[in-house]
N, C-alpha and C positions, 0 to 999 in steps of 0.2 A: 563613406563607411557604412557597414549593413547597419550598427547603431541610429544612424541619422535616416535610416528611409522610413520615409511614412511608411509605406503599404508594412511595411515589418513591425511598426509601434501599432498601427491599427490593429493589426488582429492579433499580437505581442497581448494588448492591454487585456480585450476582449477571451480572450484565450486564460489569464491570469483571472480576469473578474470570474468566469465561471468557477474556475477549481476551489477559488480562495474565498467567493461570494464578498468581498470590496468593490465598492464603484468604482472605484479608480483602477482596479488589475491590482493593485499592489498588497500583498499578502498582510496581515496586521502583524504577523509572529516577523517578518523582516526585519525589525527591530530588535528583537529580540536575539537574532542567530549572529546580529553585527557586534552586541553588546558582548560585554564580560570579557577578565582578565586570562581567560585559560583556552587552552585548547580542548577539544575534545573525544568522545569516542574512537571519534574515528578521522584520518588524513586524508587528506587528497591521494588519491591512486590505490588507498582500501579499496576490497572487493564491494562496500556496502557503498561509500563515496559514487563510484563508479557505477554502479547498479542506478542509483536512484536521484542521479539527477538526466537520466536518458528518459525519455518517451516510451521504452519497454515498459516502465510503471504503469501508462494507461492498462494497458493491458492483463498486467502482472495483479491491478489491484481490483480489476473484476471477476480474473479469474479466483482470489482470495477471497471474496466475498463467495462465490459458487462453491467454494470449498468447506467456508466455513456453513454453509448453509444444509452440510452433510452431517450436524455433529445437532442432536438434538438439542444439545446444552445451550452453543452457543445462538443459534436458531431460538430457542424460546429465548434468549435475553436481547436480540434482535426483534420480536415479535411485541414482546411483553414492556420493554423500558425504552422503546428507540420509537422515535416519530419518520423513520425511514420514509412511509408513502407521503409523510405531507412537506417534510423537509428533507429530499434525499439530498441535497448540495449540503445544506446545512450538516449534514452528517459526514459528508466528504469532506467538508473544511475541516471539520475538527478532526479527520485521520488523517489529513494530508498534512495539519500542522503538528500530529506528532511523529510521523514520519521524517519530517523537515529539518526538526528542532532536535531530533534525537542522532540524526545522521549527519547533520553541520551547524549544529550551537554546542555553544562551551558545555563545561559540567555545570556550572548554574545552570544555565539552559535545561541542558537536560534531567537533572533534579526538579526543579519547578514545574518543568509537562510532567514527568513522573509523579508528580505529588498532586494536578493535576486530573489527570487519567486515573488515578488512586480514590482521588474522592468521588469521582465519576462509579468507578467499579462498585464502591459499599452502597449504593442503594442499586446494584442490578443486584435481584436473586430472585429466586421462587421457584417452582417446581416444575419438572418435565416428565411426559412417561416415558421407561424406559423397560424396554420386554414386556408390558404392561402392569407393572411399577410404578406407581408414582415416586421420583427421586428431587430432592433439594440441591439448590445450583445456586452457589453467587459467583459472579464474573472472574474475585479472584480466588477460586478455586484451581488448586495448580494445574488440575487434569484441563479446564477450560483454560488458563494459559495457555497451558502446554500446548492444545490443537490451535490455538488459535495462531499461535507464532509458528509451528510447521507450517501450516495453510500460507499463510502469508511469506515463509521464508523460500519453503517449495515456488509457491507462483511468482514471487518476483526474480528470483533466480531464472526459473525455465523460461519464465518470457523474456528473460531480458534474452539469455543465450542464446534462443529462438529467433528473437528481431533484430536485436544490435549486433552491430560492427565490431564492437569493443568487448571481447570475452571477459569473463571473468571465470577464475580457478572456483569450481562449486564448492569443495571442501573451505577454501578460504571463508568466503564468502556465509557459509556456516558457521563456520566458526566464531568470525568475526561480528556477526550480525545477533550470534547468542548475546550480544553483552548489554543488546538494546533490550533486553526484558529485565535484565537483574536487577533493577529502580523499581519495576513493576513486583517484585517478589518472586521472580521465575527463576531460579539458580542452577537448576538442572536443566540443560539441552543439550543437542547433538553437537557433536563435532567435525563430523564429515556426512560428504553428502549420502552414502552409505546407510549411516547412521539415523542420518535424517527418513532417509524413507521405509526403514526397519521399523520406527516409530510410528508413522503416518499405518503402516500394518496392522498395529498392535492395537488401535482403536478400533473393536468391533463390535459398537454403538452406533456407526453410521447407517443413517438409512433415510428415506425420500419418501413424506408423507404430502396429505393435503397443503400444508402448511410451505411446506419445502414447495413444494410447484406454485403456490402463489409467490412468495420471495423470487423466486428464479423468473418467476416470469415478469412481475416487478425490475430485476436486474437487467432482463433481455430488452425492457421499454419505458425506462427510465422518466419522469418527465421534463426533457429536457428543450431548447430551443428547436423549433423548426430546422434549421438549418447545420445543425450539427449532429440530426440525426442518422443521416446516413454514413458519416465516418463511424459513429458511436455501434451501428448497426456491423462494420466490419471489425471494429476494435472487440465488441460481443464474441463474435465466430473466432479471431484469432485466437480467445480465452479460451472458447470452446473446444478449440484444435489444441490448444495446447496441453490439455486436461489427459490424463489416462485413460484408456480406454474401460475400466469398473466405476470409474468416476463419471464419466458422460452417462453410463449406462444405469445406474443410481439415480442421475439430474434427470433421466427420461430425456438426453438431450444427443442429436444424430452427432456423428463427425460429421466437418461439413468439408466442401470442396478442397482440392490439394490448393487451389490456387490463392485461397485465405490467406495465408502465410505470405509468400511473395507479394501480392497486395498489400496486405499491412505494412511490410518492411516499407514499402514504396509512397505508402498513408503517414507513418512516421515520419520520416525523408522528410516527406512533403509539408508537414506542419512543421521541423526544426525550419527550412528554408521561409515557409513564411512568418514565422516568429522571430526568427532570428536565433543565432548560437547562442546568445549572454543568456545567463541566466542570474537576476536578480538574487535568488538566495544563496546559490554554490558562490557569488562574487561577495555576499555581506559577510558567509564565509575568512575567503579568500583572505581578503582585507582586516578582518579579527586577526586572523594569524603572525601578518604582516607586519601588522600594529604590534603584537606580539610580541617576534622577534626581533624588530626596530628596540621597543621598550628594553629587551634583555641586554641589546647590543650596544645600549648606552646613548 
């Protein structure tokens, strides 16, 4: 069975140690998404379910970062409270576990990162210019939610529909995915996909300074292992391709070749088959559920 092949546990482990920074591959929030009495957010075969346990995330979460890198606010609280250049993994584990824990752990679960991410937010603030303004900014300030969860809902949406096999209805997906912020204090978002990019419009504070081309170029070159820089190098450009054409042109960043796309599609592929299909936290998941509905059914 592909469970028992080495070559699949080998780079299975290694694959997991990067994202989650564990020595062992194994996520530390695993624990967490298996425990507790309740179901949550969201079920199996939701648009947000389905989105984010697929390989389009690589993608979907650098184009999110390039995104957020457009909104001054959230850029200076990236610049000013975030050790990005010395610990980027570091900074990835902790979005990848709330990403994780919000889209398959219970309601404890996802109260607890919310509470979490909450105490994180009250010490980001301070100031940015803005029109040549200096203006006051803390992280939960709802206009900085607000871009920060378009950016993010836009990018992992359009890469997922982009690269994956497995569509999802965008409106859904909107919709549904609004409800990952309302812990955070964000009670207004869009409802369709529409809607959603009417809003991404309607911010016209974006703009690409000094500060913006070092982030971005930080993003483009990561410091990551030797050997998975050149996937990371195409997983880059597929963000890039999948970006708007105001948005690229903002980041100072070219469209890059038609064949990026098809590539990646074939880059993803290719890392499910050597990882293998399971996926450790969609099955810690799974099995809460189970246990779940076993317990109800006596």
């Amino acid at each position: 069975m592909l469970k028992n092949n080495r070559v699949q546990e080998f780079f299975s482990i290694r694959f997991r140690r990067l994202l989650s920074g564990d020595p062992q591959g194994v996520p530390p929030w695993l624990e967490t998404i298996g425990a507790g009495e309740t179901g949550g957010l969201f079920e199996p075969g939701d648009a947000p379910w389905v989105v984010h346990r697929d390989f389009g995330t690589l993608v979907g979460g650098i184009r999110a970062l390039l995104m957020q890198a457009l909104h001054p606010g959230s850029l200076a609280g990236v610049a000013q409270h975030s050790r990005y250049e010395q610990d980027a993994l570091g900074r990835l584990s902790g979005t990848i576990r709330w990403l994780t824990v919000t889209t398959f752990g219970s309601h404890e679960a996802v109260a607890g990162e919310a509470n979490r991410v909450n105490r994180l937010h009250e010490r980001v603030k301070g100031e940015y210019v803005k029109k040549d303004k200096p203006v006051s900014y803390r992280a939960a300030d709802p206009d900085l939610l607000l871009w920060v969860h378009l950016a993010f809902t836009e990018s992992f949406l359009v890469a997922h529909n982009l690269l994956c096999d497995e569509k999802v209805d965008p409106d859904e997906y909107v919709e549904q995915w609004g409800r990952s912020v309302t812990p955070l204090g964000l009670t207004k978002t869009p409802h369709t996909f529409l809607e959603l990019e009417a809003q991404i419009a309607e911010f016209d504070c974006l703009r690409a300074d000094e500060l913006t081309k070092r982030v971005v170029s930080f993003i483009k070159r990561p410091p990551l292992p030797i050997l998975t820089r050149p996937a990371y190098f195409l997983l880059f450009a597929a963000a890039v391709a999948s970006l708007k054409d105001n948005q690229r042109q903002l980041l100072g960043l070219k469209k890059p070749n038609r064949l990026v796309v098809p590539a990646t599609r074939i880059l993803l592929k290719t890392i499910r088959l050597m990882i293998g299909p399971e996926s450790p936290i969609e099955q810690a998941a799974l099995d809460r559920l189970a246990r779940i509905k076993s317990q109800a059914l006596g």
